[in-house]
Backbone bond lengths (Angstrom), bond angles and torsions (degrees), N, CA, C in turn:
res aa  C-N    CA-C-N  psi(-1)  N-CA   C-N-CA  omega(-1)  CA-C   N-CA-C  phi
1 X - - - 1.437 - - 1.522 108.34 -
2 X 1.813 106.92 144.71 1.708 99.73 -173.11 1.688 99.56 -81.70
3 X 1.277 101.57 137.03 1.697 102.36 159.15 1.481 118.12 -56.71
4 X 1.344 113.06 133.79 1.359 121.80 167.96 1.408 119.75 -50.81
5 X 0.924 124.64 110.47 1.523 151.16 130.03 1.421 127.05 -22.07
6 X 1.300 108.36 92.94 1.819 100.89 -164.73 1.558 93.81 -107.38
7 X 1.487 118.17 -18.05 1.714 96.57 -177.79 2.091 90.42 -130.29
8 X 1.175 117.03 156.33 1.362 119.57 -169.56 1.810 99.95 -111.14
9 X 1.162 108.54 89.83 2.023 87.11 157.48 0.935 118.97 -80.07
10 X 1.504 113.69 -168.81 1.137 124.24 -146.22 2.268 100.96 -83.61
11 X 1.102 109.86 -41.29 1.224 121.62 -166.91 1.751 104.57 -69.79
12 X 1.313 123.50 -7.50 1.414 140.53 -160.82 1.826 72.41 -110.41
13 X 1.528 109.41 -72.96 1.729 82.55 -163.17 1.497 138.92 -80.90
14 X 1.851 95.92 25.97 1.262 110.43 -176.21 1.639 95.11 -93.30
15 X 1.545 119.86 -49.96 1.543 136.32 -179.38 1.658 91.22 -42.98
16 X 1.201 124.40 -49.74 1.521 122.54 -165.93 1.703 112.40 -76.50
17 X 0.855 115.18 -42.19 1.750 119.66 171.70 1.357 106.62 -64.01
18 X 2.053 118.41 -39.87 1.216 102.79 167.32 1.531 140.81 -61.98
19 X 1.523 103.84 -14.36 1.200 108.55 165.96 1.523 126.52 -85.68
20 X 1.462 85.85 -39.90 1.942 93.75 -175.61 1.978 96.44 -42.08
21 X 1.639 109.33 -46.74 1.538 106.95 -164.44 1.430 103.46 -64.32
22 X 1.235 106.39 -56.56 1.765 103.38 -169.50 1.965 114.54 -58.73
23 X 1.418 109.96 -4.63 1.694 117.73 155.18 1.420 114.71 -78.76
24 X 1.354 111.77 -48.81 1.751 109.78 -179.42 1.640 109.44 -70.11
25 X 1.497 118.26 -33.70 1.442 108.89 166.17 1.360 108.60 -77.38
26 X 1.114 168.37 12.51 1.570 160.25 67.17 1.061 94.11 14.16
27 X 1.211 131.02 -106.20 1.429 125.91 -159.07 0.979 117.38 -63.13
28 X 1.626 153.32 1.63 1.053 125.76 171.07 1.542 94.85 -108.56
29 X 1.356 139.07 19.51 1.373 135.89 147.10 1.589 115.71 -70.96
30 X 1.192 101.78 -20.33 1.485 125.12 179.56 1.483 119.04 -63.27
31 X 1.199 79.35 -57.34 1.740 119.66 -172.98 1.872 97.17 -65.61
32 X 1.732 111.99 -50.48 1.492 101.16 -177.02 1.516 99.27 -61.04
33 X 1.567 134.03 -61.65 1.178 128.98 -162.13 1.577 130.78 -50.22
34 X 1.876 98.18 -10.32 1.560 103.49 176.54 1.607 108.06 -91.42
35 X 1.411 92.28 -25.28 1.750 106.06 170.90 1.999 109.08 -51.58
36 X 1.025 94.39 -53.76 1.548 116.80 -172.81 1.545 96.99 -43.67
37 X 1.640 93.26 -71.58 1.568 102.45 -179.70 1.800 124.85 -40.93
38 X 1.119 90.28 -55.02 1.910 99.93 -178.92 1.615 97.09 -64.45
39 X 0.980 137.21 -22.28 1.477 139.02 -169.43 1.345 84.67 -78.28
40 X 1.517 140.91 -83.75 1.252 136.35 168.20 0.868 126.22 -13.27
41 X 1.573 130.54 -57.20 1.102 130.62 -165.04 1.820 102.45 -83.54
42 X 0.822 127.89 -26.90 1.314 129.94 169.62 1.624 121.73 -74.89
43 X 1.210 105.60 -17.49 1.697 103.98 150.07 1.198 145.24 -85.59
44 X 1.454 95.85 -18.90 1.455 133.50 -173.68 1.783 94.79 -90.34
45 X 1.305 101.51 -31.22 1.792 89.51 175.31 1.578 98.07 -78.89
46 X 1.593 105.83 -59.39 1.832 107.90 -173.64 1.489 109.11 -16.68
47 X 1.294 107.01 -61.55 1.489 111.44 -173.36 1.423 127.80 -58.77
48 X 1.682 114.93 -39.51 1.156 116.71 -170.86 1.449 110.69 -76.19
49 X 1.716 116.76 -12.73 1.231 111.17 149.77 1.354 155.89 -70.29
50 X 1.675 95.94 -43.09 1.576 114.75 135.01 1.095 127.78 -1.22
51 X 2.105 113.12 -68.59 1.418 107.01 178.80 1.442 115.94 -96.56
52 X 1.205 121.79 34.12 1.764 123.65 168.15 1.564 91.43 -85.53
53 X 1.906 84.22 141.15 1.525 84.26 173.53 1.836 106.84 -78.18
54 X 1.803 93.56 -175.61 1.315 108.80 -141.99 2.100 75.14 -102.57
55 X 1.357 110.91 172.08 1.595 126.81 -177.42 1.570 101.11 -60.93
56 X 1.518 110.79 -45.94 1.538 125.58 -175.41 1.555 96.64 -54.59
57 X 1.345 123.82 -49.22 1.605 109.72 -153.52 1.416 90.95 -80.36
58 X 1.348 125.42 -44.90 1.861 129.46 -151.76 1.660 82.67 -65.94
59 X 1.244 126.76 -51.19 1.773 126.45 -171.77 2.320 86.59 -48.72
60 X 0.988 112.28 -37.86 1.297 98.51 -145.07 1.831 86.95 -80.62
61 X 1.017 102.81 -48.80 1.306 107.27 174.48 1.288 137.83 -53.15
62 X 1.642 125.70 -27.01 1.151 126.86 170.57 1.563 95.93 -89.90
63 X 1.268 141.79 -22.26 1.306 142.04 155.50 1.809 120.45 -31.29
64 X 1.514 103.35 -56.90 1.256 120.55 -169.96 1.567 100.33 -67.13
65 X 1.768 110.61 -29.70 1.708 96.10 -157.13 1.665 86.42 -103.39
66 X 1.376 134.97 10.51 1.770 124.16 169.38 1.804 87.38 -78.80
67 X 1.403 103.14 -54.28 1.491 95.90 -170.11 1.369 121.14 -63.05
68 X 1.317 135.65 -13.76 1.608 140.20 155.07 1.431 109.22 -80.01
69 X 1.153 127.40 -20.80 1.681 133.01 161.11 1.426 109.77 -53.95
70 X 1.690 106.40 -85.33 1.539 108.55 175.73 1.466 106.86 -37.31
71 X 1.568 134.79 -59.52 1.675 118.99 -163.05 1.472 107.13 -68.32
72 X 1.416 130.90 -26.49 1.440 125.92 167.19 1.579 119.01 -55.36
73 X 1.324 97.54 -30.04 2.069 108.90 -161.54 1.858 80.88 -80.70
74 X 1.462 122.82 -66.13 1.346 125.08 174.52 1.806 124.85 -32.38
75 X 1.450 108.63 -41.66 1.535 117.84 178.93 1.554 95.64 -76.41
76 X 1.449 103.67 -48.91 1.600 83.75 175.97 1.676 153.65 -53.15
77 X 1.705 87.04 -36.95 1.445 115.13 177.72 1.758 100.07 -75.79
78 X 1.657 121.65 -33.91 1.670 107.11 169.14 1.312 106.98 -61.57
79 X 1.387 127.80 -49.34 1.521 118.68 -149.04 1.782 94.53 -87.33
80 X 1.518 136.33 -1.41 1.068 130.78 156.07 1.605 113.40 -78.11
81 X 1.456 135.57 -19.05 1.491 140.48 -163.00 1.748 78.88 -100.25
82 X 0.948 125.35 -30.75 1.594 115.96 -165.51 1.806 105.70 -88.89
83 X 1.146 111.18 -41.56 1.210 91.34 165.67 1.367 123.43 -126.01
84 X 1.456 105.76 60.91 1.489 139.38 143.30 1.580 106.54 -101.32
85 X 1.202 139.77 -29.85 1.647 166.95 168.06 1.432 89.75 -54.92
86 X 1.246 119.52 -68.10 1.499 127.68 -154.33 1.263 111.49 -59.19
87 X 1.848 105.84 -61.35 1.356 113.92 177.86 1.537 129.44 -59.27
88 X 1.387 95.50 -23.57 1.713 100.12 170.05 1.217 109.09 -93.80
89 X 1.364 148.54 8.83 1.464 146.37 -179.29 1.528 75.48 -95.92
90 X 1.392 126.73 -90.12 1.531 143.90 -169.37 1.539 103.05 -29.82
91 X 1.072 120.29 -37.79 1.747 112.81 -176.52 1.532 101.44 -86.20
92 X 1.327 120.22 -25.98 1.517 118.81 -174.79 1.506 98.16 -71.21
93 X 1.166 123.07 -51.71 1.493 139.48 -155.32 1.856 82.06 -77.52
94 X 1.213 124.26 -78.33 1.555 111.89 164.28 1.810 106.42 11.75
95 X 1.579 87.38 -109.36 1.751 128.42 -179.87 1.795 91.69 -9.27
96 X 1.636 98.23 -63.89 1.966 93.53 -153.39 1.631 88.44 -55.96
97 X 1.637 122.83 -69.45 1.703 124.92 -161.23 1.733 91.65 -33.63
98 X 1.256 120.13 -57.68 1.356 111.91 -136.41 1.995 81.25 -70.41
99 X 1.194 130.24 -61.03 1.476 130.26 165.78 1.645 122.29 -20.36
100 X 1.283 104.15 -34.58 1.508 109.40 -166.55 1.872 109.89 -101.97
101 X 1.598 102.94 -7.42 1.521 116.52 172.53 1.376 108.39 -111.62
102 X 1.394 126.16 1.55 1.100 118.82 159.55 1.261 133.38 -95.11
């Protein structure tokens, strides 16, 4: 432990400023490396914007999937007329056997 110090010369408050500085240069080595970091991370965003698509493609794209919508809603509504078709061919064809065994 340092002995207390009741009067300060001059060479004591030079030792002490030398430290106070060599703490503030500590931290501002600190200070560059968070710099560094946010610099990174701000390129690392630049870019990830970069590859978002652009208004032109998303227009083109929700375009492409109304038009695979409508032909799905269309395949659907045939393969519902078809076997609405089916069941009434099969119940007709039913009706006559069961008519023609009675």
């Amino acid at each position: 432990m340092e002995r207390r110090m009741d009067n300060w010369n001059d060479a004591r408050l030079d030792e002490l400023n030398g430290r106070v500085d060599d703490g503030f240069k500590k931290v501002d080595e600190r200070f560059d490396k968070v710099d560094e970091r946010f610099e990174e991370i701000e390129s690392e965003m630049k870019a990830g914007f970069a590859k978002t698509a652009s208004k032109e493609e998303l227009k083109e794209v929700k375009g492409e999937l109304k038009y695979l919508s409508g032909r799905i809603d269309r395949l659907l509504h045939a393969l519902m007329a078809t076997i609405t078709f089916g069941i009434g061919v099969f119940g007709t064809l039913g009706g006559v056997v069961v008519a023609l065994l009675s």
